[in-house]
N, C-alpha and C positions, 0 to 999 in steps of 0.2 A: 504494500500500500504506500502511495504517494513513488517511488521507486522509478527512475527514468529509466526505460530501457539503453544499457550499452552497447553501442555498435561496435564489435570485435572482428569485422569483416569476415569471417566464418562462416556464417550463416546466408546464403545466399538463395535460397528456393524461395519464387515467389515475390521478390523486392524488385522486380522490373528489370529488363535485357541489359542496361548498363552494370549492372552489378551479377549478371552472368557468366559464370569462365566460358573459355571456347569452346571447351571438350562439353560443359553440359547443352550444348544447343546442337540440332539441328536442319541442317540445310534442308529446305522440302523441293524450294523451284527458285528459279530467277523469269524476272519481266524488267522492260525497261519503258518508264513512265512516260506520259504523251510530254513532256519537256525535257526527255531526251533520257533522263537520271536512271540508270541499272541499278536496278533495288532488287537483294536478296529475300526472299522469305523464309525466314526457318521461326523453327519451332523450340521456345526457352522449356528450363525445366517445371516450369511452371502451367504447359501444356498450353500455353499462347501463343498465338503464332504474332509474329513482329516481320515489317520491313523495315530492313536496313540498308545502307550507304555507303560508298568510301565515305571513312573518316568517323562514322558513328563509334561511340569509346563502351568498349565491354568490361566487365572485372576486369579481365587481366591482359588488355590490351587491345584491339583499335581494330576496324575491318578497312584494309587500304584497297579493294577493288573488285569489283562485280563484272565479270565479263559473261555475257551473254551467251554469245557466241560460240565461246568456249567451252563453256558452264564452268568455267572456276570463279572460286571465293576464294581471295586469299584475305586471311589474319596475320598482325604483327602479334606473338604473345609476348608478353614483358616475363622476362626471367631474373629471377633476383636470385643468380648463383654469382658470388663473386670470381670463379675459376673460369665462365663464362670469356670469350674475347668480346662478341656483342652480345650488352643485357638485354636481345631480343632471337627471337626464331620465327618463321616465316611457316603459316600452314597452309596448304591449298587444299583447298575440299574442292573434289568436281565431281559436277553430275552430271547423269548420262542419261539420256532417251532413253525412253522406255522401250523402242525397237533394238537400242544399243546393246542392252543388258538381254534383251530374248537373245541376239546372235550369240554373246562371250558364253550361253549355257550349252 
């Protein structure tokens, strides 16, 4: 009673896609918006789905580009290992037509 909750960054299910790490979301589709902008849709651990951006900021680091065409999403994640050379690494989630994935079985 009376007690403010503390934020120990820990806890993240349910507190909105910025406060998402990378690994709990996922990629469902990419569209690019009638003003040109490739926006991601995935789905947080929170079973919402969110469009995202280059540049939109997650827990643990940043989505730098939506290529359509491609279907890759890449994320910067921030690593805070100091034996690290760069405090970052580079993820590319890509997706694949769904005619893509019938051939590769």
């Amino acid at each position: 009673e009376g007690k403010i909750p503390v934020d120990d960054g820990k806890d993240t299910k349910g507190v909105g896609i910025n406060r998402m790490r990378i690994q709990e979301i996922i990629v469902m589709g990419m569209v690019t918006f009638p003003d040109g902008t490739p926006r991601a849709i995935v789905m947080g651990n929170d079973a919402r789905g969110y469009w995202l951006k280059a540049g939109d900021q997650l827990g643990d680091g940043i989505l730098m580009s939506v290529d359509v065409k491609s279907g890759e999403v890449i994320f910067r994640q921030d690593i805070a290992d100091p034996l690290q050379i760069k405090p970052y690494r580079e993820i590319v989630r890509q997706l694949y037509p769904v005619e893509e994935e019938r051939r590769k079985k």
